[in-house]
N, C-alpha and C positions, 0 to 999 in steps of 0.2 A: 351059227350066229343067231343071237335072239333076235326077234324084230316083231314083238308082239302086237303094235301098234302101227307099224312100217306104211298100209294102207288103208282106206277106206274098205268096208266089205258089205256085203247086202245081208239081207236078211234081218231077223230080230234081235233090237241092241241088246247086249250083252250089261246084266246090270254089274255095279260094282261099287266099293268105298274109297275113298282116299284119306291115307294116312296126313295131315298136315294142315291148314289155313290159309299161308301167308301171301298176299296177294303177288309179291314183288315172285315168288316162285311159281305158287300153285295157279292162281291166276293165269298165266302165261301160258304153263302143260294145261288146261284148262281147255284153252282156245287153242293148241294146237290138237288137244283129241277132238274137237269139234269138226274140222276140217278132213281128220283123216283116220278117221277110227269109228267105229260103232259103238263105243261104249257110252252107257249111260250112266251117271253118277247120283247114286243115290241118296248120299249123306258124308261129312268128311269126322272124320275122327280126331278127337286131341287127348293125345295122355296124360298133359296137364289140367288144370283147372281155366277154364277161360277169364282170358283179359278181363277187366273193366277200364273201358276207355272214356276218356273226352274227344269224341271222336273233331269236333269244329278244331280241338286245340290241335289233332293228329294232321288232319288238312293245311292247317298256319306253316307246318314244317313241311310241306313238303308243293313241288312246281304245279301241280293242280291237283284239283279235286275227286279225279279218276279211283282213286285206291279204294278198294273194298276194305270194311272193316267190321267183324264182328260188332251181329245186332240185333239183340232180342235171340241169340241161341244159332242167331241163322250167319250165313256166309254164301255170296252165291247162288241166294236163293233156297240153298236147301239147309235141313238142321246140321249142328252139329252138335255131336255126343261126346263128352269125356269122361277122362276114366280110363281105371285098368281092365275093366272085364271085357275090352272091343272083342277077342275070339268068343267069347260069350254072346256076345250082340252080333256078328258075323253070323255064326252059327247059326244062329236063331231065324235073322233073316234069310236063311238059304242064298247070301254072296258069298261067290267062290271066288273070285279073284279082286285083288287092292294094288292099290299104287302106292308109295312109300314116300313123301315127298316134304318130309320131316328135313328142317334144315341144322338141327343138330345131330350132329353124325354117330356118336355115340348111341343118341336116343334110336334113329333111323336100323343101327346096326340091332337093338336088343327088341324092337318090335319082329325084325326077320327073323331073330334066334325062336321066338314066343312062337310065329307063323308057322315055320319049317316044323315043329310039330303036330300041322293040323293039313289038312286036303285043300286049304287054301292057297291060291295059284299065288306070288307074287309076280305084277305084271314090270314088263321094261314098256320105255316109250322112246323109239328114235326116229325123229324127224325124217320126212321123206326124202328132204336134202341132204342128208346124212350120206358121205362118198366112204366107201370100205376099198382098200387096198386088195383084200382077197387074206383068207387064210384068217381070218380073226376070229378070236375069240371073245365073246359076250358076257358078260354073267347074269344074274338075274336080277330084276331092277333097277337096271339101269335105265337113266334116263338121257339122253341125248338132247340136244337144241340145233336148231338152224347153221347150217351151212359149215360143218364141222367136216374133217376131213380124217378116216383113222386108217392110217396106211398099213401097210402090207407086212401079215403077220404082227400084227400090233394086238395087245389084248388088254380088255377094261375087267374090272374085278367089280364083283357084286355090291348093287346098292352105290354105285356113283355117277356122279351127276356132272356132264360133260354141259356146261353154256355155250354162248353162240362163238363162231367164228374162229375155233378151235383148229392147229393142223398139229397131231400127232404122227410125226412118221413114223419110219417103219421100224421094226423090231421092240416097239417100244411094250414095256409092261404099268399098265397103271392098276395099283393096287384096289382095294373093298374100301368101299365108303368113302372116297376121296371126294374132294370140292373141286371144281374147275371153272374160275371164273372166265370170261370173253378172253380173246384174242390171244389165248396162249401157244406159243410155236415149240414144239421140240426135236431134236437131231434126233437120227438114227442109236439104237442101240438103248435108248436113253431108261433106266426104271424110277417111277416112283412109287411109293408105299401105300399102306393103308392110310387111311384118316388124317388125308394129307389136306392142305387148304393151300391151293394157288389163287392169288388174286390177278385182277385186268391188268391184262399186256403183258405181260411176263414171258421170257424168252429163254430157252434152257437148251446148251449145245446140246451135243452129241456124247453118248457113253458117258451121261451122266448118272449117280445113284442118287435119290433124294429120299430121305430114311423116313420110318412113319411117323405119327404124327408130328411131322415137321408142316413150317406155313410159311410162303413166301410171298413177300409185299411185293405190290401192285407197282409195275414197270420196272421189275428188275432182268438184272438177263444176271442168268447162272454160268458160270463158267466151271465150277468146281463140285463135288460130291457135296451133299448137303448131310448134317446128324439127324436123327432122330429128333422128336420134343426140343425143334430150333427152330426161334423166328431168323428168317436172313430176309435181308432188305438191300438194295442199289443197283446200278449199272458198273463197276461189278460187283453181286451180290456177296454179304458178307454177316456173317455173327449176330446178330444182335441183343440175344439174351435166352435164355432157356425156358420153356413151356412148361414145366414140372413146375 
């Protein structure tokens, strides 16, 4: 089981990058490694080109003024660099290990493909409320959040991002690069795919299949096998149109 981040440790912080910006995500694993990790971050990387915002207009939309947002290069206080040559800029700096916390799964999945050819660590991060069943399997960067439950013999596939208040029981298979928003519950047996997107509350029985990238709206309960490249939506979930 991974648990690179699991607790606090002593000694000399461990420097490192993170792949991503966005406040509503990184933010958050931010303030959870602060708490329970050593690591120090030393700059975030974007492989796009950065925003240009009206940031007073980005604050008007939203409940208060908390949200960090790209300024003057920086985020968080430290720079960030874009661009494709980060294993270049990695390198150079002598950091050996990043967090991946890229909310386009696609993009998330092909900076790992770039990685995995260099001695660069990619790291996972699971909350220390994080409950294991026993018997699980990890993959690598994965990310975890608060008070998530992943039962016994259950296993998460690489580069997925489990949010809060999650119970995965047991025998379950969750695919690479998969989305998991809050309070999602699943029965026994149950698999999902790769580059799957579950939104909040979503309830999915037992011995269900849910195909890759397929995405389910927020407060549905699953009763049935889901396709591939499908939105389904309701209480009971159903069709709604195709993702291709």
């Amino acid at each position: 089981m991974t648990n690179d981040t699991h607790t606090a440790k002593e000694g000399p912080a461990t420097k490192i990058a993170v792949f991503g910006f966005k406040d509503a995500l990184v933010g958050q694993v931010i303030e959870f490694l602060k708490r329970s990790s050593n690591y120090e971050i030393q700059y975030f990387l974007s492989y796009h080109t950065l925003p240009t915002l009206n940031i007073e207009h980005e604050h008007s939309k939203r409940p208060n003024r908390k949200t960090e947002f790209v300024f003057e290069g920086k985020i968080f206080e430290k720079p960030i660099y874009e661009g494709r040559d980060y294993v270049k800029r990695l390198q150079k700096d002598n950091i050996k290990a990043v967090l991946i916390l890229e909310d386009d799964t696609n993009l998330r999945s092909m900076i790992f493909s770039e990685l995995r050819a260099t001695n660069i660590k990619i790291l996972s991060f699971i909350h220390p409320t994080v409950f294991f069943g026993g018997h699980n399997t990890i993959g690598e960067g994965v990310i975890i959040f608060p008070n998530c439950y992943i039962g016994y013999k259950s296993d998460i596939g690489d580069g997925t991002i489990i949010q809060s208040n999650c119970i995965i029981e047991h025998h379950n298979s969750v695919g690479c690069f998969t989305d998991i928003n809050p309070n999602l519950t699943t029965g026994g047996f149950t698999k999902i795919g790769d580059f799957v997107e579950i939104n909040i509350s979503v309830d999915i029985i037992n011995r269900i299949n849910v195909g890759d990238s397929a995405r389910i709206g927020a407060g549905s309960l699953v009763l049935k096998d889901c396709d591939s490249q499908t939105l389904y939506y309701g209480r009971p979930a159903k069709a709604v149109r195709g993702l291709v």
